[in-house]
MIDOSE-1310 file (N, C-alpha, C; in nm, 2 decimals, decimal comma, always signed):
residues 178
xxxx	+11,12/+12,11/+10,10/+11,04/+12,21/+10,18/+10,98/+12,14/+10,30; +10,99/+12,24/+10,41/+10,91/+12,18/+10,53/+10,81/+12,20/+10,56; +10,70/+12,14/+10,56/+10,57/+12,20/+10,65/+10,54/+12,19/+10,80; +10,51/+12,33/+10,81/+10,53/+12,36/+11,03/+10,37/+12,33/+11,04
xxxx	+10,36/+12,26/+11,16/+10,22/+12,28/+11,23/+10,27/+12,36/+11,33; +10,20/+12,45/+11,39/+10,21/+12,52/+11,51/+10,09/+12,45/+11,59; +10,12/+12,38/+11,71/+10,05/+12,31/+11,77/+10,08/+12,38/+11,93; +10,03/+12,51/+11,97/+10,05/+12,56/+12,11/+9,93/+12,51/+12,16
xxxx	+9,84/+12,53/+12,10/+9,73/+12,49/+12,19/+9,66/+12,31/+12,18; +9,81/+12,24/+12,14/+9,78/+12,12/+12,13/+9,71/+11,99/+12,25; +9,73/+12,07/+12,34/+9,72/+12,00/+12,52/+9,58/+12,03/+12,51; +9,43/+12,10/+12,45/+9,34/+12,11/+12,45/+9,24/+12,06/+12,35
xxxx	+9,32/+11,95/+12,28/+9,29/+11,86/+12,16/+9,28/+11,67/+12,22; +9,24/+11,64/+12,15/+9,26/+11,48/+12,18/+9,42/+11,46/+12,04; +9,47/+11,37/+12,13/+9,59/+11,32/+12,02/+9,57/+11,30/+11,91; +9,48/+11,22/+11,90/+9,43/+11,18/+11,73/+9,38/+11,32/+11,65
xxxx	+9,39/+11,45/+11,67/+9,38/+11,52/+11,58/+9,56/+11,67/+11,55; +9,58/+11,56/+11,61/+9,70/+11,64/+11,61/+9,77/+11,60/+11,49; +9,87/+11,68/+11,44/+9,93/+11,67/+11,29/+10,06/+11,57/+11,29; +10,06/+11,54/+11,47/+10,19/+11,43/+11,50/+10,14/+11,32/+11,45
xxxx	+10,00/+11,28/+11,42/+10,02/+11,16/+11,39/+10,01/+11,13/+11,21; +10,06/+11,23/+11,18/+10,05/+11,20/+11,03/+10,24/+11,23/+10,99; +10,37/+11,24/+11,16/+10,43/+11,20/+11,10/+10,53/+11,12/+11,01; +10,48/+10,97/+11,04/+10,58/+10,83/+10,97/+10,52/+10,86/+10,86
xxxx	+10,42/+10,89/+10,80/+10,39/+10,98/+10,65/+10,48/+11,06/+10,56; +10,50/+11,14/+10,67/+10,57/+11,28/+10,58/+10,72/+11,29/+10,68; +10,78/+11,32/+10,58/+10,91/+11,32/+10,67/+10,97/+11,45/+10,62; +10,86/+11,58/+10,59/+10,91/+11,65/+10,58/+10,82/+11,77/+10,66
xxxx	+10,72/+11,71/+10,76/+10,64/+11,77/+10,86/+10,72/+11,80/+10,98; +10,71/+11,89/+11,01/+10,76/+11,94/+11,14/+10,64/+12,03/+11,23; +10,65/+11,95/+11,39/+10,52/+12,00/+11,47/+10,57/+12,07/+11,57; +10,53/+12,16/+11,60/+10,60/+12,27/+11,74/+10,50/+12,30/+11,81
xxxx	+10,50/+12,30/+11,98/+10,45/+12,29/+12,06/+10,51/+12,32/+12,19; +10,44/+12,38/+12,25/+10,49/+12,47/+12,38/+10,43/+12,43/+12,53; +10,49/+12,42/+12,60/+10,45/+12,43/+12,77/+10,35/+12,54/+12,82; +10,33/+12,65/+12,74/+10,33/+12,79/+12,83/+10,15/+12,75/+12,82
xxxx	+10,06/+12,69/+12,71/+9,95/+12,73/+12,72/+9,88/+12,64/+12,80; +9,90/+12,49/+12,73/+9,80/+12,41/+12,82/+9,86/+12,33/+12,97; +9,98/+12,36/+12,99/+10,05/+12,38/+13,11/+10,09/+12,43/+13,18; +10,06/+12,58/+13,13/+10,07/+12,66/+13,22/+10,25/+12,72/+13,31
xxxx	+10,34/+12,72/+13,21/+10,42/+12,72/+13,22/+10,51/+12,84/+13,12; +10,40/+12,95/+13,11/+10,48/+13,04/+13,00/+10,57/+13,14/+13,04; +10,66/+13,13/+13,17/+10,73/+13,16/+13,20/+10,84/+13,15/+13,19; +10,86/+12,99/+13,13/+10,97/+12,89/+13,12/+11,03/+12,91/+12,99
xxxx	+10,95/+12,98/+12,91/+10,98/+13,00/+12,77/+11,05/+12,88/+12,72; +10,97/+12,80/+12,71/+10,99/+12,67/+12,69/+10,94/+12,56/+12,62; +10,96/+12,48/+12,47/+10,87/+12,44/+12,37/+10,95/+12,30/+12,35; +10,86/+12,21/+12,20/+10,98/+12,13/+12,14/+10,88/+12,15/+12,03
xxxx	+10,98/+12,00/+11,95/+10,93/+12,02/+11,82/+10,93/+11,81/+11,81; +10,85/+11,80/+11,72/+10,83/+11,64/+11,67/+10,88/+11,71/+11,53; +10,99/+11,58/+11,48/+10,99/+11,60/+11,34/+11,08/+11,47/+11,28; +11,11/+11,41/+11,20/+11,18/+11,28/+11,18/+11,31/+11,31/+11,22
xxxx	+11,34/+11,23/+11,19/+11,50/+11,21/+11,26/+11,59/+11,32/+11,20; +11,61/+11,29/+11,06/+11,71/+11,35/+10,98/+11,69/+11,53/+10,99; +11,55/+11,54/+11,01/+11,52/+11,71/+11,03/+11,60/+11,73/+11,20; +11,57/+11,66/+11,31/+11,60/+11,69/+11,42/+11,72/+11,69/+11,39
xxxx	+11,79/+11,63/+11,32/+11,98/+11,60/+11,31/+12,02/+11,75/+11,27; +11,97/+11,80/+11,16/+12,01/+11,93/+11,08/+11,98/+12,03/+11,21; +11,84/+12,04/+11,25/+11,80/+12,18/+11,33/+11,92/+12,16/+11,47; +12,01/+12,02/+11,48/+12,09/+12,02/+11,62/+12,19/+12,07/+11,58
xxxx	+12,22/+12,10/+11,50/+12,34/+12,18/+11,43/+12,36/+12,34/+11,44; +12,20/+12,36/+11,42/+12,17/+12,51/+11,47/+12,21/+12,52/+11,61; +12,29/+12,73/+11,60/+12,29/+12,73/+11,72/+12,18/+12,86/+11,79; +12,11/+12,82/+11,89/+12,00/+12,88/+11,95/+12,06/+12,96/+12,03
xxxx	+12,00/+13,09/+12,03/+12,06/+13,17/+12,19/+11,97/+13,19/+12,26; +11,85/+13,10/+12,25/+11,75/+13,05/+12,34/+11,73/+12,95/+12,43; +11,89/+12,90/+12,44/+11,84/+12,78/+12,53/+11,79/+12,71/+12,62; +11,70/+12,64/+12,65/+11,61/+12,64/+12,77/+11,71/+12,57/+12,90
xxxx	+11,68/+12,68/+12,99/+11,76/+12,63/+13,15/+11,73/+12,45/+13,16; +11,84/+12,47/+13,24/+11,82/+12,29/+13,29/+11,70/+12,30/+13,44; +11,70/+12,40/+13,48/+11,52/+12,41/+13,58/+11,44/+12,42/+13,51; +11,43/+12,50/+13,38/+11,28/+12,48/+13,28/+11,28/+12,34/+13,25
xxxx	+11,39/+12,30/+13,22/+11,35/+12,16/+13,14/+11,34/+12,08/+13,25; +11,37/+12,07/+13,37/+11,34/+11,95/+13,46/+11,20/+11,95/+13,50; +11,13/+12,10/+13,50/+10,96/+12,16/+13,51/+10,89/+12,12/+13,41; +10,92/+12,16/+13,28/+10,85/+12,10/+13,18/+10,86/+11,91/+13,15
xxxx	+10,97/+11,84/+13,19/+10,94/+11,73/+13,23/+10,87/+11,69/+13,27; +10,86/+11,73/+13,43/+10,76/+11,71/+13,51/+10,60/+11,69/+13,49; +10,61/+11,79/+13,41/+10,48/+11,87/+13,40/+10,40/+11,73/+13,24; +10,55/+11,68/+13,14/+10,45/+11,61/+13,11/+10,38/+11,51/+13,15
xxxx	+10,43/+11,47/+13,26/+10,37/+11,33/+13,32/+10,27/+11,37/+13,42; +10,20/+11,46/+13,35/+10,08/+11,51/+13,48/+9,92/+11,53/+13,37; +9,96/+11,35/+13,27/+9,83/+11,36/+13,21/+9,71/+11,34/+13,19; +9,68/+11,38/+13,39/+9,51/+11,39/+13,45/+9,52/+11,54/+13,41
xxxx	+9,60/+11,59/+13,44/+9,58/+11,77/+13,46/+9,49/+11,82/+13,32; +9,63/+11,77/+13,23/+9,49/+11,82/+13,07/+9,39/+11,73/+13,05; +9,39/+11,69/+13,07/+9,27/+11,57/+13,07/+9,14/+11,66/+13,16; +9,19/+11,68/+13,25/+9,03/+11,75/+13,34/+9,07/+11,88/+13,30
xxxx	+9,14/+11,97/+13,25/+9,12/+12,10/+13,23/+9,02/+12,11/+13,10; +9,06/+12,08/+13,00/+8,98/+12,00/+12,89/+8,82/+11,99/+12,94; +8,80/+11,89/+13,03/+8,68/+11,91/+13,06/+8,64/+12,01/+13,13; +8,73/+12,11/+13,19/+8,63/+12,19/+13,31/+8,62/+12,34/+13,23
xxxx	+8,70/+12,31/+13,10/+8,68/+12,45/+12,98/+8,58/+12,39/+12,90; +8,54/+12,27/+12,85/+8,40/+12,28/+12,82/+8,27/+12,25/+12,86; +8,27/+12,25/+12,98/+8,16/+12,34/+13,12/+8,16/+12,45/+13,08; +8,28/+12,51/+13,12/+8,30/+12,61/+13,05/+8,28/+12,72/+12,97
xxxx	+8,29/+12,67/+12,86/+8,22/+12,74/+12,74/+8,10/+12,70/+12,70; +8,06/+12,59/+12,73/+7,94/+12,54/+12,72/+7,80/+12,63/+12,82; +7,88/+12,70/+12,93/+7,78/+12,77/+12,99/+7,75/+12,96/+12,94; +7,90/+12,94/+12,89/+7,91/+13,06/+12,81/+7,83/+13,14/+12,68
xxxx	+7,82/+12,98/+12,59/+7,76/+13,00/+12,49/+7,57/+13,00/+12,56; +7,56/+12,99/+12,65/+7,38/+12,98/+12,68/+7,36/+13,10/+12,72; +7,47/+13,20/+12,79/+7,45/+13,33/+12,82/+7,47/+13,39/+12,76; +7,50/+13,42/+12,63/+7,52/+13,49/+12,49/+7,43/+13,68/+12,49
xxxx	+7,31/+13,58/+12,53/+7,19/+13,62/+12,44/+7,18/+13,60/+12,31; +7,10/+13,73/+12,23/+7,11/+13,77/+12,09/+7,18/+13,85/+11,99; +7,26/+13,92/+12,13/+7,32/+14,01/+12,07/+7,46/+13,96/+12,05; +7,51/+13,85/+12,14/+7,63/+13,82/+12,08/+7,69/+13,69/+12,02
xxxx	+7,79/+13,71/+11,95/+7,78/+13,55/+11,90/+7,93/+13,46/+11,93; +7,93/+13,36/+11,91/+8,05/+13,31/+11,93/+8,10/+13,23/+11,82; +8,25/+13,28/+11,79/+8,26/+13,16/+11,66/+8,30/+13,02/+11,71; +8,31/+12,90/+11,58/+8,31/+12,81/+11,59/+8,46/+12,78/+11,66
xxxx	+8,47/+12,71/+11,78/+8,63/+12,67/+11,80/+8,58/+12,52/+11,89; +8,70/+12,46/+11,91/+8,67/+12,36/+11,99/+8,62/+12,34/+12,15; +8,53/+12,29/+12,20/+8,54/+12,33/+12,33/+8,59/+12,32/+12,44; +8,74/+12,21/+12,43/+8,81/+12,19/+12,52/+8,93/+12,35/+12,48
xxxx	+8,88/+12,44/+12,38/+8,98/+12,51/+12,30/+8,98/+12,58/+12,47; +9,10/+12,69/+12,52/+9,04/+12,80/+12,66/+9,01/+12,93/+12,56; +9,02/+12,99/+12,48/+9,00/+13,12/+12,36/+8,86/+13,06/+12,30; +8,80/+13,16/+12,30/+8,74/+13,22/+12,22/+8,69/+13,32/+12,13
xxxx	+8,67/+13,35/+12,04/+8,61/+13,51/+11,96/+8,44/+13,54/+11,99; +8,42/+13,64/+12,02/+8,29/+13,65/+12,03/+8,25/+13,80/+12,00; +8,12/+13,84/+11,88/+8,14/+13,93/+11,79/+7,98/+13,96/+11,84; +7,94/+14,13/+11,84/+7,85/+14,16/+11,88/+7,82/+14,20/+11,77
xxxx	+7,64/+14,20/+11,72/+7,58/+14,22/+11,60/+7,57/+14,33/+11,57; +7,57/+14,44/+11,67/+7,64/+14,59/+11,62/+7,77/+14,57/+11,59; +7,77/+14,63/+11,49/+7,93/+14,67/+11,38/+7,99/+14,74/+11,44; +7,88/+14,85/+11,52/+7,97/+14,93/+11,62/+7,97/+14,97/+11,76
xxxx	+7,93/+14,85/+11,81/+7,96/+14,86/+11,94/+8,10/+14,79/+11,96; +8,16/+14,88/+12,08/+8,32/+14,85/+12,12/+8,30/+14,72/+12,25; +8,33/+14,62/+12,17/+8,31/+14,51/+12,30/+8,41/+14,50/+12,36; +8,53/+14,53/+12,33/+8,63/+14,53/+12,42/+8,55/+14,61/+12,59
xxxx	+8,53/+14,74/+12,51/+8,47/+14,87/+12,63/+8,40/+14,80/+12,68; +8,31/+14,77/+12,67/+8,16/+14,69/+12,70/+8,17/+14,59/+12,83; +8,33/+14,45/+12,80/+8,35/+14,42/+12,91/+8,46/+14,45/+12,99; +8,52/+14,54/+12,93/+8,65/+14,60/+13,05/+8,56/+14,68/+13,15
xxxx	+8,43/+14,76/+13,11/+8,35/+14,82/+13,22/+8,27/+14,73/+13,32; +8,27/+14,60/+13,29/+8,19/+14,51/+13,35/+8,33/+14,43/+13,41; +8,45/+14,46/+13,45/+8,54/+14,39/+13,50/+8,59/+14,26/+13,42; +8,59/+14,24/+13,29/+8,62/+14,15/+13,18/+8,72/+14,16/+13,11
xxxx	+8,87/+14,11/+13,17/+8,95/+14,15/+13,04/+8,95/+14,00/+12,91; +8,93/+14,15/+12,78/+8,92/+14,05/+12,67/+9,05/+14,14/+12,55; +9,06/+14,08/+12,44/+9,19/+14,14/+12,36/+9,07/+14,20/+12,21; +9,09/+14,27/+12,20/+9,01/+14,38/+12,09/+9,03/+14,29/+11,97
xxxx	+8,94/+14,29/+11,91/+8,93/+14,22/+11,76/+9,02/+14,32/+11,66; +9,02/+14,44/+11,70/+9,06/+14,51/+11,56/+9,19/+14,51/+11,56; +9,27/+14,43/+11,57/+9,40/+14,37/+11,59/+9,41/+14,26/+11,46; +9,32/+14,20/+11,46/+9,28/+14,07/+11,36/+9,23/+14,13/+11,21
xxxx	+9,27/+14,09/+11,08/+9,21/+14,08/+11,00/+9,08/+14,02/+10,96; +9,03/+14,17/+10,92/+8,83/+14,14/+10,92/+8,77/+14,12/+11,01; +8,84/+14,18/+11,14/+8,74/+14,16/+11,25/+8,78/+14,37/+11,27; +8,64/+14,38/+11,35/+8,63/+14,48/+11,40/+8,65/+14,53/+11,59
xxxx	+8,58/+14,66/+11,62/+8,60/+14,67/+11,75/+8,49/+14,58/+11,82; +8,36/+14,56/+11,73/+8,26/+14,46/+11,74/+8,33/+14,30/+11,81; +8,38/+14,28/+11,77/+8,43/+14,17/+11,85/+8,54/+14,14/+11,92; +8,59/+14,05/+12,02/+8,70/+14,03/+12,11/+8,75/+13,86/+12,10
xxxx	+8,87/+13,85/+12,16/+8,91/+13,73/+12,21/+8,91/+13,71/+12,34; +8,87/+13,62/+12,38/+8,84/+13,62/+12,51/+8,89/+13,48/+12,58; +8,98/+13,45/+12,65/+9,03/+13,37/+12,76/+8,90/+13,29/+12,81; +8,84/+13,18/+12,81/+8,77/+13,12/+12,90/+8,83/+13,09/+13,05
xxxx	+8,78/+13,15/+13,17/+8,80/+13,14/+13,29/+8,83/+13,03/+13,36; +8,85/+13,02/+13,44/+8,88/+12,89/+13,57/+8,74/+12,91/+13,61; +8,69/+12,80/+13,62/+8,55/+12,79/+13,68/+8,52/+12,84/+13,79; +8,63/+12,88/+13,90/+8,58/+12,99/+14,02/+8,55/+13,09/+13,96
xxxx	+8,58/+13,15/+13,84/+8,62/+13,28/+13,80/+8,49/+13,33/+13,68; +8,44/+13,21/+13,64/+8,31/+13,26/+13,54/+8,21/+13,32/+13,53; +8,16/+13,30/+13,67/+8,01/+13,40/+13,68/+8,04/+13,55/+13,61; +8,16/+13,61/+13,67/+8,16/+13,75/+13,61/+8,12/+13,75/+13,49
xxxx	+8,22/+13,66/+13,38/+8,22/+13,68/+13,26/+8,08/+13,64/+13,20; +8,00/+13,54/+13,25/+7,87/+13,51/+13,23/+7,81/+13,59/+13,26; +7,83/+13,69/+13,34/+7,65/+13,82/+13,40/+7,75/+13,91/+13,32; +7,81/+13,92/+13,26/+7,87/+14,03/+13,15/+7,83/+13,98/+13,05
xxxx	+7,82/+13,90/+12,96/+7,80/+13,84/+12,85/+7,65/+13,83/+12,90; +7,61/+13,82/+12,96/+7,39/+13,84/+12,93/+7,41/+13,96/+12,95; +7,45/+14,01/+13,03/+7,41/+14,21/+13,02/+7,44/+14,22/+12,88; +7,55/+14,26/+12,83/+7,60/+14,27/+12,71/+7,50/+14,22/+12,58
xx	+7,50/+14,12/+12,58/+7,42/+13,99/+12,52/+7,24/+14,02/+12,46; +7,22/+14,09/+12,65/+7,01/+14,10/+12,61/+6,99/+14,21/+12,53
């Protein structure tokens, strides 16, 4: 039996918590990971996978009717040897969120994620206020909680911005928030 890590949003982690490095351990881990989030390349529809040898041997046998162009792959090459980029994205998402969580107020909360994470959840202490509404009217797009198991319209997923782009979502979240 295999065990999958889905590692898309692995580019907003430090290496050492990643599940790659547990695998000369297990040789029956398999880790999958994509271009599209922390490099910004989800166009390319474009991923791989870490996994020992003898699993890579079996999955080359499969045949994909996905296969990634030889321009996605010469892009996503590219793209991994550009390892200032995650490196300061990382830091400039936890500015970030770091400024996000001080404009809250009381009324809203944020769950626990990492803070180089770009997503967040953030749940208003009315059960029934629609926070989706709340910041699509304030110019905020966020993805409705009630999509998710045990979450309600009370809460959203929310994209952390490009640091040009935050103030909105900060004078929305204290409006919201007080």
């Amino acid at each position: 039996v295999c065990v999958i890590a889905d590692e898309a949003y692995a580019d907003f982690m430090e290496e050492s918590q990643s599940a790659a490095t547990l695998l000369p351990e297990y040789e029956n881990l398999i880790v999958l990971r994509t271009f599209s989030k922390g490099l910004g390349l989800a166009g390319l529809r474009a991923g791989y996978l870490l996994a020992h040898e003898a699993i890579c041997g079996n999955l080359g046998r499969i045949s994909n009717p996905y296969k990634v162009s030889q321009p996605a792959r010469r892009a996503a090459a590219a793209a991994l040897t550009q390892t200032d980029f995650a490196r300061n994205c990382r830091a400039a998402i936890a500015r970030s969120k770091s400024e996000l969580r001080r404009a809250l107020g009381r009324k809203l909360l944020m769950a626990h994620t990492l803070d180089t994470c770009p997503i967040c959840l953030l749940s208003h202490v009315d059960g029934e206020a629609d926070l989706e509404k709340e910041f699509l009217e304030r110019g905020v797009l966020t993805y409705s909680g009630v999509s998710f198991d045990g979450l309600g319209k009370n809460s959203v997923r929310l994209r952390v911005p490009r640091e040009d782009e935050c103030e909105k979502v900060f004078a929305a979240a204290r409006e919201i928030g007080a």
